[in-house]
Every structure is written in structure tokens, then in C-alpha cells.
N, C-alpha and C positions, 0 to 999 in steps of 0.2 A: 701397337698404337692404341691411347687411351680411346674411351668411348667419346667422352667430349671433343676429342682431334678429330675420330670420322666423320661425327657431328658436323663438325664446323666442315672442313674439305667437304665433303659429298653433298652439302645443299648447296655449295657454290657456283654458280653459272657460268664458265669461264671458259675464251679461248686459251685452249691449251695447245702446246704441243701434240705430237704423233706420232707413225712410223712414217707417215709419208716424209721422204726428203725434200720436197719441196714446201714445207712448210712457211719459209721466209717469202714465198711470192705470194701469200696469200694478200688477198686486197685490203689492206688498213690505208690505205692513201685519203680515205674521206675521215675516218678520226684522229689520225693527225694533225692534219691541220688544223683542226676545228678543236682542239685543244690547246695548239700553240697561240690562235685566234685569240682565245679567252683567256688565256696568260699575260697576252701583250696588252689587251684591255685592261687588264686587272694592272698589271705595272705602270700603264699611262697614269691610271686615276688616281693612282697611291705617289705622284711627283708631287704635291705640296704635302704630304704627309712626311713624305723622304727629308724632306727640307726641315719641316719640326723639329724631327728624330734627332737630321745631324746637330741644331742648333743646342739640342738638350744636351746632346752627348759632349758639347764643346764644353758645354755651361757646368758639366758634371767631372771633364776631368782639366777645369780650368786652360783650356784652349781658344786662342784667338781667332775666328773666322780670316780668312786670306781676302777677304772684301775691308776688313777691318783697316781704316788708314786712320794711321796716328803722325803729328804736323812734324815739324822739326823742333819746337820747343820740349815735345813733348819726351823726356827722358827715359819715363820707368813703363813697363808692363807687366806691372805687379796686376794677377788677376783671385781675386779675393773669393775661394773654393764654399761661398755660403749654400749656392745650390748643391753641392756634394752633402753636405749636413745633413738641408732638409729634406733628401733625397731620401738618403741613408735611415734618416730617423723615420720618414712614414714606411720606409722596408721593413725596419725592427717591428714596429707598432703591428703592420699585417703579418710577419713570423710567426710574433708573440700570440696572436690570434689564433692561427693555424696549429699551434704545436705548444701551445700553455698549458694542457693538460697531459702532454704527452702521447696523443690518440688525436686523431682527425676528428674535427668538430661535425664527424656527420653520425646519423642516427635514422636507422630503420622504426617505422610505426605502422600499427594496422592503420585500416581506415575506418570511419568514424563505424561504418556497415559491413566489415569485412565479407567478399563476395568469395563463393567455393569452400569456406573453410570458417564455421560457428563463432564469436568472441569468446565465451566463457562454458565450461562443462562442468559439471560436477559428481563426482563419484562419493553417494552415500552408504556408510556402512551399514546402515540400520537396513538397507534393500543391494543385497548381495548380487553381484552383476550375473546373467545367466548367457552364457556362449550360446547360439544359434548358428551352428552349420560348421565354423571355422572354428576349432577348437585348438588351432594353432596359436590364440592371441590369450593362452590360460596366463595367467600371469603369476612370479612367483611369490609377489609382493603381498599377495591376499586380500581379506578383508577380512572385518571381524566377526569372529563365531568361528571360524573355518578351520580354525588350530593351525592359522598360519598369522605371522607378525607383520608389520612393514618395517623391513631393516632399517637401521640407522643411517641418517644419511640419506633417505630415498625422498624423492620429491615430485609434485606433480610434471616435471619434466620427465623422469627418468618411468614413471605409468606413462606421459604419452610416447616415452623410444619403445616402451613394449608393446602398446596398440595398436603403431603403425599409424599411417593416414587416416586421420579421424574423419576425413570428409567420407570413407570409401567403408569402414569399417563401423562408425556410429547404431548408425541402423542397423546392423548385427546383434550389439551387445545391449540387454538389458539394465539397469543398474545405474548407467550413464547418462546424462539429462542436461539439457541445453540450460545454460544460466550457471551465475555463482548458488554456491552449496548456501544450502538454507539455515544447515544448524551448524555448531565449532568445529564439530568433528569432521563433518564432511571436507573431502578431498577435492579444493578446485583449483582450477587449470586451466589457462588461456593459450588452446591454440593458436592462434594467429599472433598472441604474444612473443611462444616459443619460435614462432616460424620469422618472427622479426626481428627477435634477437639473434635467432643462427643466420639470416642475411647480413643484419647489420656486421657480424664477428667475421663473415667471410668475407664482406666487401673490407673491409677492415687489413684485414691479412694481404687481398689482392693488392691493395695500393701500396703496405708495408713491402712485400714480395719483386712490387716493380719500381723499387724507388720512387715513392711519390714525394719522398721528403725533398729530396733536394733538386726534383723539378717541380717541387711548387715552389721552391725560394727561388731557381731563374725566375720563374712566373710573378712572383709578388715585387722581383730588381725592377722584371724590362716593365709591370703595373705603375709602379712609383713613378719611373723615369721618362719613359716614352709616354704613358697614360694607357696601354693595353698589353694585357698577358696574355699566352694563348698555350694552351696544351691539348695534345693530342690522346685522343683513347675513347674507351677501350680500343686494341685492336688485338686480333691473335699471333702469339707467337710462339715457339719450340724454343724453353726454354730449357739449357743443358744443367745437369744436376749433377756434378763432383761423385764417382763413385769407386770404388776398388775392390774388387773381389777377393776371395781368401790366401786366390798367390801373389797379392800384390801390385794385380793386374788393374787398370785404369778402363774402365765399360762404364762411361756415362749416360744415365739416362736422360730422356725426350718426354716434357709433357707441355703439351700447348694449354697457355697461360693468357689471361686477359693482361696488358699492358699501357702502362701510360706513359708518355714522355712529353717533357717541353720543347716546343717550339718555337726557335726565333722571333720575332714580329719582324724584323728583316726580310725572313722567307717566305712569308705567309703572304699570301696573293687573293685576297677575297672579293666575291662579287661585288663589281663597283657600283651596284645598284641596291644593294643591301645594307639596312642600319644594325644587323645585328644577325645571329647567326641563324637563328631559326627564317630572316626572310634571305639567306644565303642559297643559292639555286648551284652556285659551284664553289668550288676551293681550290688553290692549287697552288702547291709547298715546292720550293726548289730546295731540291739537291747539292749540295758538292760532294763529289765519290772520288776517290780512289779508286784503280785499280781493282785492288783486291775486295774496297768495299763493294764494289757492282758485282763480280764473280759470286760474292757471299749473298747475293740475291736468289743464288739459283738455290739455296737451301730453303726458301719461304713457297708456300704452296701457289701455285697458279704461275708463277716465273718462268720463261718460255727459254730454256737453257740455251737453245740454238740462237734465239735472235740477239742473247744477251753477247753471246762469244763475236758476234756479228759487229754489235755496235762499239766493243771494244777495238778491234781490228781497224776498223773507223777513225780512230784516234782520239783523242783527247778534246773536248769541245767547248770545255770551259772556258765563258768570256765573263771579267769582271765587270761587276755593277757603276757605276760612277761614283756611291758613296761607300763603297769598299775600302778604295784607299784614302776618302778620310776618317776610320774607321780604323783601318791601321797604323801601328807604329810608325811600321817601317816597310816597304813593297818587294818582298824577296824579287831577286832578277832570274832565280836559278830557273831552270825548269822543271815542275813536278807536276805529271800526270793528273789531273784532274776532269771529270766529267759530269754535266749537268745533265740532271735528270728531272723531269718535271714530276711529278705523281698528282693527279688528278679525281678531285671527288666529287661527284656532282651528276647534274640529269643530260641524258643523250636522249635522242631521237630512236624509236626500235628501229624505223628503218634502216639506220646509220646500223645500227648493231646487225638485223637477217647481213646487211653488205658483207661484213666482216667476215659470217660464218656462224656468229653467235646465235643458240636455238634459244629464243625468249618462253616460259614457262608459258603455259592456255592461259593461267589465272591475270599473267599480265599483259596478256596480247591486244586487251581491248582498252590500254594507257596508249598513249601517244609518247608518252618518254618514261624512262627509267631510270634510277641511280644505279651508276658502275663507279667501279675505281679501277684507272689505268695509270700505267706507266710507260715513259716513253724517252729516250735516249739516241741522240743521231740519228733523228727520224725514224726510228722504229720503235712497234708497238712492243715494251718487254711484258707487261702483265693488261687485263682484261676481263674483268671479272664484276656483275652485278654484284650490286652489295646485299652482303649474306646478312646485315642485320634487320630484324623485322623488331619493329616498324623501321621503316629505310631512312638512318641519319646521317650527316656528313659528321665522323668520330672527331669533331672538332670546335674546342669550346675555346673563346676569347669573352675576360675580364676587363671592363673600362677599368680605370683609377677613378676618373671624374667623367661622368655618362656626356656624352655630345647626342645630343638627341636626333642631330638632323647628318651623321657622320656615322662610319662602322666602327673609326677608332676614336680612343676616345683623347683623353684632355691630362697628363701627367704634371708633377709638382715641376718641373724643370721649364717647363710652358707657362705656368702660374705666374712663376717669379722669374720669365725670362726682361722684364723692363725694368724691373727692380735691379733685378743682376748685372745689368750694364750701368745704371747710375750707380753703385755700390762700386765697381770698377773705377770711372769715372773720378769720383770722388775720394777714392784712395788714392789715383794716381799722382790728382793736382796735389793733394795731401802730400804725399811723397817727393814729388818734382819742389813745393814750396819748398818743405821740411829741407830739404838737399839743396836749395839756392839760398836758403835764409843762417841754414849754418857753416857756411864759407864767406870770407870778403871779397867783396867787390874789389878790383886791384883798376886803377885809375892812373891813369899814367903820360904825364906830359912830354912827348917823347922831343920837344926846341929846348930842353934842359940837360936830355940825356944826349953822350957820345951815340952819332947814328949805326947802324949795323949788330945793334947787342940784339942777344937773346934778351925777351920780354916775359918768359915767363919767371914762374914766383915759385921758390921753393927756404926751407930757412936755410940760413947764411946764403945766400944770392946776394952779391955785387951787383953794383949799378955803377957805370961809368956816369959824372954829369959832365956836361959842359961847363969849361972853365969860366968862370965867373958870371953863369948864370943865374937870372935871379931866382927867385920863389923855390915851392919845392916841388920837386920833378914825380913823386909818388902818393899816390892816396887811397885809404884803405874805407870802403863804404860798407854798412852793413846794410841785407835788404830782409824788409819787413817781413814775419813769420806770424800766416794768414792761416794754416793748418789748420787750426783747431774749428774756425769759420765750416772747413771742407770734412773734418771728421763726424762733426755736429750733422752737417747736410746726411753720410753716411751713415748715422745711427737712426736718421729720419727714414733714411732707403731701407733698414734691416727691419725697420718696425712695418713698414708698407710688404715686406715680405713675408711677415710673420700673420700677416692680415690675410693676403693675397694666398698663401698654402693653407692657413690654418694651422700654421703647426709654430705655436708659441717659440719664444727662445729656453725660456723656462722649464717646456714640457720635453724634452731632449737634453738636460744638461746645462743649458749656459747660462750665466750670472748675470749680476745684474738689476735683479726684481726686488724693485724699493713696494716701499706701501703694506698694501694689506699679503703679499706675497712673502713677509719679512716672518711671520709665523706659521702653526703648524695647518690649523683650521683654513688660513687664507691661500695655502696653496692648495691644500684641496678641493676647495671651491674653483681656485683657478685652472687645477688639471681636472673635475669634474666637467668645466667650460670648455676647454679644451678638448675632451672628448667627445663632442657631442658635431665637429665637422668629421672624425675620423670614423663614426659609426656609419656614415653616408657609405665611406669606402668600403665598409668590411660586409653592409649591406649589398653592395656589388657584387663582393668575394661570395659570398653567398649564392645570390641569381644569378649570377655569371659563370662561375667557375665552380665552386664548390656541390651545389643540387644538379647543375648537368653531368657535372663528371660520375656523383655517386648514383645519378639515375642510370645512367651511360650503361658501368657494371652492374646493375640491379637486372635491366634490362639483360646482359649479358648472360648472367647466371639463371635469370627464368627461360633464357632461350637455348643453352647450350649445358645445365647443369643436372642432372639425374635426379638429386635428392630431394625426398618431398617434404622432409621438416622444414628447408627454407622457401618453400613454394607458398604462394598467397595473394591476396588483397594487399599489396603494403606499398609504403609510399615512403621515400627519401626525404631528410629534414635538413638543411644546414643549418648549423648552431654556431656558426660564427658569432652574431651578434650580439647574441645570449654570454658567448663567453667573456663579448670584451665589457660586459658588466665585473667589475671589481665580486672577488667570491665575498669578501667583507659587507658590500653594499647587500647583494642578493641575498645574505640568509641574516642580514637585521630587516630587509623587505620580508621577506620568509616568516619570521617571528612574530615581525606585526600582523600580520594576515591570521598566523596561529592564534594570535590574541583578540583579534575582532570576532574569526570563527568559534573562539571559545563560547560563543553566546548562542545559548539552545534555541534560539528561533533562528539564527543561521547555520548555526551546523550541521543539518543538513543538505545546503546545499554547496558544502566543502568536501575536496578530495582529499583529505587527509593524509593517505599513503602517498601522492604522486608529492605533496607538499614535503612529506618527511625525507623523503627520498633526496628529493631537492636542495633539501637542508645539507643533506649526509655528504650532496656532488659540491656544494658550498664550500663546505671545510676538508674538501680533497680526503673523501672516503668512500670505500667501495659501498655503494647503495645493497650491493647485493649479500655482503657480511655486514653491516650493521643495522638493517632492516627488515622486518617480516613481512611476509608479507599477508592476506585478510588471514588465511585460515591459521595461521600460528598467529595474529596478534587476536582473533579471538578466543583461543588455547590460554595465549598467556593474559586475557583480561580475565578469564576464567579461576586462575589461579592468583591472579593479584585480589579479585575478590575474597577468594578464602583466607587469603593472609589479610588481607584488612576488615573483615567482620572480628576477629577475637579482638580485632585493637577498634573496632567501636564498639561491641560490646563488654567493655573494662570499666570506662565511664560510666557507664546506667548500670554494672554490679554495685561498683563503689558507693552507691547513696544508699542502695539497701545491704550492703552487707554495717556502713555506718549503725543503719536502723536496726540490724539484727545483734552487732555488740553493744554489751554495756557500757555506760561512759563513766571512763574511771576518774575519779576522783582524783584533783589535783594535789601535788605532793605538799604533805602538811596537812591534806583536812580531814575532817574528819565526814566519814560516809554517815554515820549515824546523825551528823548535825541537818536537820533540814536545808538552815540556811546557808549550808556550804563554808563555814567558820571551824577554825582550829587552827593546832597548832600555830599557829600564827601567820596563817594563807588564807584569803579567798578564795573559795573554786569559783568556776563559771559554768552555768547551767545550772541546771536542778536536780539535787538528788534523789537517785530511783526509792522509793517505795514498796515495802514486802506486797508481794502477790502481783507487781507489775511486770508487763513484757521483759524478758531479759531479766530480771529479776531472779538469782538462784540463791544467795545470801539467808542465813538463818537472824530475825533481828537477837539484835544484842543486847545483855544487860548494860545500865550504863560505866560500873563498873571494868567490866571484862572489856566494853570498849576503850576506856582511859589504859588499860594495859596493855594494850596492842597498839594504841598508838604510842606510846612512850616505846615499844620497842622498835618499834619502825623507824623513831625518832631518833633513836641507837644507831641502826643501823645503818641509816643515811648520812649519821655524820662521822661514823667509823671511815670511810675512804676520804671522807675529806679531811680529815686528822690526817691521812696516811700523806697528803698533798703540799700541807702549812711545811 
């Protein structure tokens, strides 16, 4: 058994089973009832809520309520699936949120003061660290002087796996200094850093490990439709692990796992006196089981194997809900075993608990009530157990869509646009019934013309007997007026009052249509910026609602049940929902301008630079942690960008005095010995140098011996161009 399993099992409080045989007569008759009590409460109070749900659910898969009376004119029931749309499209939009980066939008941080465990350290190599006592923390990394390197690749994480628990071992080692390193070289390191990023990586894994994916899309369906999602976790369970030994043999292993799952908002039964879950005093989720699923209880800790064998024998007890079978297709008649099971979380009475047999710990005896969680089937108690999480929460979190302030649940698109959704009906059908009366004739018919007894109706080639020498004529063909377009009109009125009434454009989901400034590229962006800004309300829910209680849930879980002390600390859960349904495009041209106001030396000090660049890097869908340094390598490499850019400013201020140190040669054609820079037939520019002047190494010339050296220069330079004609 893992160390985390006895963990969790042995702080547990729980009637369990025994040797004694008489086990099943032990007295539960006072928390029974008093469970089924606050079930029955809880399902009276949630009857106008039942009523919403079924209305949305009709609205969603275009079904007509049985209250619904249509006249006898009334031909068609065509029922027009616009609530499935905007349903569907605010489900994408909260997905897309959830699962855009392909990682849960949550994130572990210290806190602003991290309590037990320092923010920043720093290891200088100039003051070589000195062991006192424990000279088990030598490390092989070194420091410098010692004739040892730090290998490639090693980083202030991998000094603090060799340290150990810096809170416990700091004050041992010399060397080591609270704060960031002062100079480039020094080595810093933020425990409570490391200790939030190995949280966050393993809450990360848990939710991956328990399928969080595709129970937080139930959660985000029954969020849009109904107006509340609800999922369940952490809780413990023994999850089986595929394994086969070297004969081929199948030996699965057990490790108990924190877990999360969705659950229904059908099953979910909350205090009907609470607006939300924190002021929820109880919970309690119904069951449908099976057979074999109730048996399969007795493999989960604290499950009282006898009483369960007990309530099976009992027989099958499931009775359907009233909106069950509007709910289903279709009502199977067969019969299949089924049995309900209440599971209950919430505060009891200790007295109620001594009744039972349950021994309540010293430290709680002086509460008047405690949190258990029980289960109960055919009147009997199958589990009974104080709840082992500290601090004591019901593992139970429920998201509005749209918050109801004065309700537990909340307000779903399908509610939005339920009056719209029946004029849209309405108005298609008279559209329809016109459409279909206006493209047929009227058939008129004077039957004192016709032989009596005929068939009247009309089909082509129909005969008509007349009466013999009747007058006038016996048949007439009327067309009736086509009003439709009047009634389609009204309906494009009803789809825009919808589009109001959700928020959720036609445009920003796909459909056509959008004349005006929507007709270019700038003007729908503008118009899906507008559009975003009712959906951000929602996903700010998905956040406080569902997202930060569920990752505190596990946080809490793993400081209370988990060994390792790299992830132990001061840290606090963030949801980043909101953050992410910012466009990554938007967020790093905000990013760039902020870079560019902070470029200004009386502000940049009081910009975070790194947490900005990093920022940037999560913008354009890159790992912050490969294309960023972090202080002590970006002051390493400002170190070296300086030495490459001092030769390239100092190039510029050679250049003027090495100018000053060469001679200025004479332009082609002149003569050096002419003062005025005249010859051959050129001007020069400048003035020419003078014997004994700086730069000046020239022997003066006769004027002679000068005319012959320029004449052969004058050769010389026009021999290639000879060579070119």
C-alpha cells in the first residue's frame, strides 16, 4: 500500500465494519432519516428549476412541450433549432477557453510574502559555501576555486534538489543568502518558485491522469444550456494500472489517486437555502447503480460489505423522477435492476454521530456538528465517514453561465432566448402554413351545375359531370394572397432580439448576413472585439466558480496527503481563463507597447521586464522556459553583448584620428608639389602637406624631377584605360 493510501485510510473517522456478526443491527435509524429529510427538501425546492431545465432541453433539441396547443388552421410544426446554435456556439467559445493552449488555464504562484520557505537565495561564488554539521548536502556542482565546474545544463533548480528543504537546511550552510545575487555571476534561485512550479506540474498531471478533459466539456454543455455546471473532486480513489510480469502474467497495480468527475445538474440536490457553494451546509448527489455497480463499492475504503450485500437482497428500489421521461427518447418497459443511492456531504449533529457508534476525535468534541459523508441504499447506512479533508469541504464545485444572485443556479442561454424562441417558431410556422395556402388554388365550386353524387375533389384530367343545360360555370380557380415575406421579416426581427438577448452575435458563430461596416476586415474585428466582451463575464465565472476551486481542491489535496517537500509552500491557485480569451495577437502588441513606454529611464525601473518578456514568448505560443533567461543568465549575456559592442563603438572615434594620422593623398592628376593643388589637368581638394609637417615623410623635389614623375604616372594611368577603348 502506497504511503499516501494509509495516509488518506487511517486519518479517516468511519463506521466500519467488524467481526462482530451483528453488525447490520447497529442503530443508524436516526441518520437515515435525517438524510432522506434533506433530500426531499432539497428536490421540493429545485421544482421550478426542473421546469426551466425541461423547457431548455425542448428548446435545444427543437421539441414541442405536451401543453403546446396548435388550432386547427394551424398546418405545420416546423420548429426552428436557433437555440441549439446559440447553445452550441457559447459551448465552443468556453472549450476554446479551457483547452486553447492545450494545458488547463490554471497556474500555481507564491505569494506576495511566501510564509515557511524564503522568495529568493543566492549562491556567491566569490564566498564559497561552508557545511556545518551535515555534510551530506556537499554538493558535486562546486563553486569556483575548488577545481570543480558546474556542469552543463545544471541550473539553480537542480542545486536546490541537491540542498534539500531549504527552509530546514539554510541555516546550516554558509555561502547561501536570502535575496537575489548581487553581482552576474552569482547563482539565484527562487524556492518557493520551484516549489510552485512542481505544484502547479502535478496538479496539471492529476486533472490530465483523471480525465478532466472531457468532464469539464459535460460541464461547460449542461453551463451553456441549463445555466449551471457542477463537478465533483477531488476525491480518493484506487486507481488500477495495466501491468504484466515477465511470464506474461497480468499483476495490476493500486495507487490511490486524487479524482475528478462531472456531475449531472439533474442529480445534484443542493441546500435549498444556499446561493452558492461555500454558503452550502449539505449536498446530496443521486445515484442510479446497477447491480454489479453497488457490489463494486465494496472495493472503495470505509464501505460496509455486509450492509451492502444486505440492500441488494432488498431488491431494486429505483423510482423514476417525473422529468426522466421527458428526458428520454424513448421509456424501455423491460425490466433492469436498478438502485438508488443517495450519497450525502454535509454537517450532522455529534450527537447523532456517538448514536451511531462513531468515536468523534477530542479536537472536535467541543463543535456541535461535523462534516461526514454517508451513503445510504434501502434504508441502510452503506458508508459513514467524517470527512478526512482538512480544512472540511463539501468536494463539490458548481459554475453559473449567467450568475442569479438571489438563486444556487444560475441563468443558461436556452432561458435567455426562451421568448424569442417561441416567436421565431410562431412566425416561421404562419410563414409556412401562408407559403403552402398561397401556392395551391383555391377550387370553388357550384355544385346546382354539377351532376349530384360526384367526387369534388381536383386532381389533373378530373372530369366533372354538369348538369344539362345549366347555366354559368360550375368550377373556379382562386388564388390566395402570399403574406410570408410580412411573417419572415417579423422572424429576422425575433433572431436579432436573440442575438441581443444571449449575446452571442449571428456573425460571431458563423452565419451570414452582416451588411455595413461588418462587410470588411477591420469592421469585424471591431465587431467580434464587441462581441467578446458579454462572453468574458462567462468565462470570469469558469474561473471563480469552477476553475480556482477545483485547482485549490488538489492544491489542498497534495499539501495534505503528499510527502514531497519541493512542492510544499506559501502558494496560491490562479485561474487564467480570462487572461487567455484575450486574442495571443492582441496581448503581445499590448506587451510591446508597454515595452516601449518602459523603454524610458525614469520608468524603467519600475518595470518587470522578465515577467513582460516571458509574457510575450506565452503570446506567440512559446515555451517561456527555452526562449528566455532568466536574471542571472540575462545578466551573463548583457555582460558579453557589451564586449561585442564596445569594438563596434570604438571604430568610430579610431576613424577620425587614424584620418588625422594618414597622409592626404593627392587627387589623381595633381601634382603634390603644386601648393595650389593644380596639375595635370585636375583640381585636388584640400591642401597640400608641406616638408617638415605632421605626416609629412616625402623628400621635397626638384621641379624637374617632379614634371617626370608625373608624366609617368600619367602613362601609367592611361595604359589600362588603352587596354578598355
Amino acid at each position: 500500500m502506497a504511503e499516501e493510501e494509509i495516509m488518506i485510510e487511517d486519518d479517516a473517522i468511519a463506521l466500519d465494519d467488524s467481526e462482530d456478526t451483528n453488525i447490520s443491527d447497529i442503530n443508524t435509524s436516526g441518520i437515515i432519516p435525517f438524510i432522506i429529510d434533506r433530500y426531499k427538501r432539497a428536490d421540493t425546492y429545485r421544482g421550478n428549476d426542473e421546469e426551466r431545465w425541461l423547457r431548455s432541453y425542448r428548446n435545444y433539441r427543437g421539441l414541442y412541450s405536451s401543453d403546446v396547443q396548435f388550432t386547427e388552421a394551424e398546418k405545420s410544426r416546423v420548429f426552428v433549432k436557433v437555440t441549439k446554435t446559440k447553445t452550441l456556439a457559447a459551448y465552443g467559445q468556453i472549450v476554446d477557453v479551457l483547452f486553447a493552449s492545450n494545458k488547463f488555464p490554471l497556474s500555481v504562484e507564491p505569494t506576495e510574502l511566501p510564509e515557511g520557505v524564503v522568495k529568493d537565495v543566492h549562491f556567491d561564488p566569490k564566498e564559497p559555501p561552508q557545511l556545518k554539521g551535515d555534510t551530506s548536502l556537499s554538493s558535486p556542482y562546486g563553486y569556483a576555486g575548488d577545481g570543480k565546474e558546474l556542469p552543463a545544463g545544471a541550473t539553480g533548480t537542480s542545486l536546490q534538489d541537491k540542498l534539500g528543504p531549504l527552509q530546514e537546511k539554510l541555516s546550516d550552510i554558509d555561502g547561501i543568502k536570502e535575496g537575489a545575487g548581487t553581482t552576474p555571476t552569482s547563482v539565484t534561485f527562487s524556492p518557493a518558485m520551484v516549489a510552485a512550479k512542481g505544484m502547479e506540474k502535478k496538479i496539471h498531471d492529476q486533472l490530465e491522469e483523471s480525465g478532466a478533459n472531457k468532464h469539464l466539456r459535460s460541464t461547460s454543455f449542461e453551463m451553456a444550456l441549463f445555466g449551471t455546471g457542477v463537478m465533483k473532486g477531488p476525491f480518493a480513489v484506487d486507481k488500477e494500472y495495466p501491468n504484466w510480469n515477465e511470464a506474461g502474467d497480468y499483476e495490476p497495480t493500486f495507487k490511490t489517486v486524487p479524482q475528478v468527475s462531472h456531475v449531472s445538474v439533474w442529480n445534484f440536490y443542493p441546500d435549498p437555502d444556499a446561493n452558492n457553494m461555500d454558503e452550502a451546509q449539505y449536498v446530496v448527489e443521486r445515484h442510479k447503480m446497477s447491480r454489479s455497480q453497488l457490489r463494486s463499492l465494496k472495493r472503495r475504503p470505509h464501505f460496509r460489505e455486509q450492509v451492502i450485500e444486505e440492500a441488494i437482497q432488498d431488491g431494486e428500489n429505483y423510482t423514476k423522477e417525473s422529468w426522466e421521461d421527458d428526458l428520454a427518447d424513448y421509456a424501455p418497459e423491460h425490466g433492469v435492476e436498478r438502485y438508488e443511492v443517495l450519497e450525502y456531504w454535509g454537517m450532522c449533529d455529534i450527537d447523532m454521530l456517538e448514536e451511531q457508534g462513531v468515536e468523534v476525535p477530542k479536537e472536535l468534541q467541543n463543535f456541535e456538528e461535523v462534516q461526514i459523508n454517508a451513503w445510504i441504499c434501502n434504508g441502510k447506512l452503506l458508508r459513514m465517514v467524517l470527512n478526512p479533508f482538512k480544512p472540511a469541504k463539501i468536494p463539490y464545485v458548481a459554475a453559473p453561465y449567467e450568475l442569479n444572485p438571489y438563486s444556487f443556479f444560475g441563468v443558461g442561454i436556452a432561458e435567455n432566448m426562451d421568448d424569442t424562441q417561441t416567436l421565431m417558431n410562431g412566425f416561421m410556422r404562419m410563414a409556412v402554413d401562408n407559403a403552402v395556402l398561397s401556392g395551391n388554388m383555391l377550387i370553388e365550386v357550384d355544385e346546382t351545375n354539377l351532376v349530384p353524387g360526384q367526387d369534388l375533389s381536383v386532381y389533373p384530367g378530373k372530369i366533372f359531370r354538369r348538369q344539362g343545360g345549366a347555366p354559368g360555370q360550375a368550377i373556379f380557380g382562386t388564388k390566395f394572397p402570399n403574406v410570408s415575406n410580412e411573417n419572415l421579416q417579423l422572424f429576422d426581427k425575433a433572431r436579432q432580439l436573440a442575438d441581443e438577448s444571449t449575446g452571442l452575435p449571428s456573425f460571431s458563430h458563423g452565419q451570414t448576413g452582416v451588411t455595413g461596416v461588418g462587410r470588411t476586415a477591420s469592421g469585424i474585428s471591431m465587431l467580434m472585439n464587441a462581441a467578446s466582451g458579454s462572453i468574458k463575464t462567462v468565462i470570469k465565472n469558469v474561473d471563480d466558480y469552477l476553475l480556482r476551486p477545483l485547482g485549490e481542491g488538489l492544491f489542498r489535496f497534495n499539501m495534505q496527503f503528499d510527502y514531497d517537500p519541493e512542492i510544499r509552500g506559501d502558494l496560491e491557485v490562479k485561474a487564467r481563463g480570462t487572461e487567455s480569451l484575450m486574442a495571443n495577437e492582441v496581448r503581445s502588441q499590448r506587451l510591446m507597447q508597454f515595452l516601449q513606454v518602459a523603454s524610458n529611464p525614469a520608468l524603467a525601473p519600475f518595470a518587470k521586464f522578465q515577467y513582460v518578456i516571458r509574457e510575450i514568448a506565452k503570446s506567440l505560443d512559446l515555451d517561456p522556459e527555452k526562449v528566455t533567461n532568466n536574471m542571472n543568465d540575462a545578466a551573463i549575456q548583457a555582460e558579453l553583448m557589451k564586449q561585442f559592442q564596445k569594438p563596434a563603438e570604438e571604430m568610430p572615434q579610431m576613424m577620425p584620428q587614424q584620418q588625422q594620422q594618414q597622409p592626404q593623398q593627392a587627387p589623381a592628376g595633381a601634382n603634390p608639389a603644386d601648393p595650389t593643388g593644380a596639375g595635370g589637368g585636375t583640381i585636388g581638394t584640400g591642401v597640400a602637406p608641406t616638408p617638415n609637417e605632421q605626416g609629412f615623410t616625402g623628400v621635397p623635389q626638384q621641379s624637374g624631377q617632379a614634371n617626370t614623375q608625373q608624366t609617368e604616372a600619367a602613362g601609367q594611368q592611361q595604359q589600362p584605360m588603352a587596354g578598355l577603348q
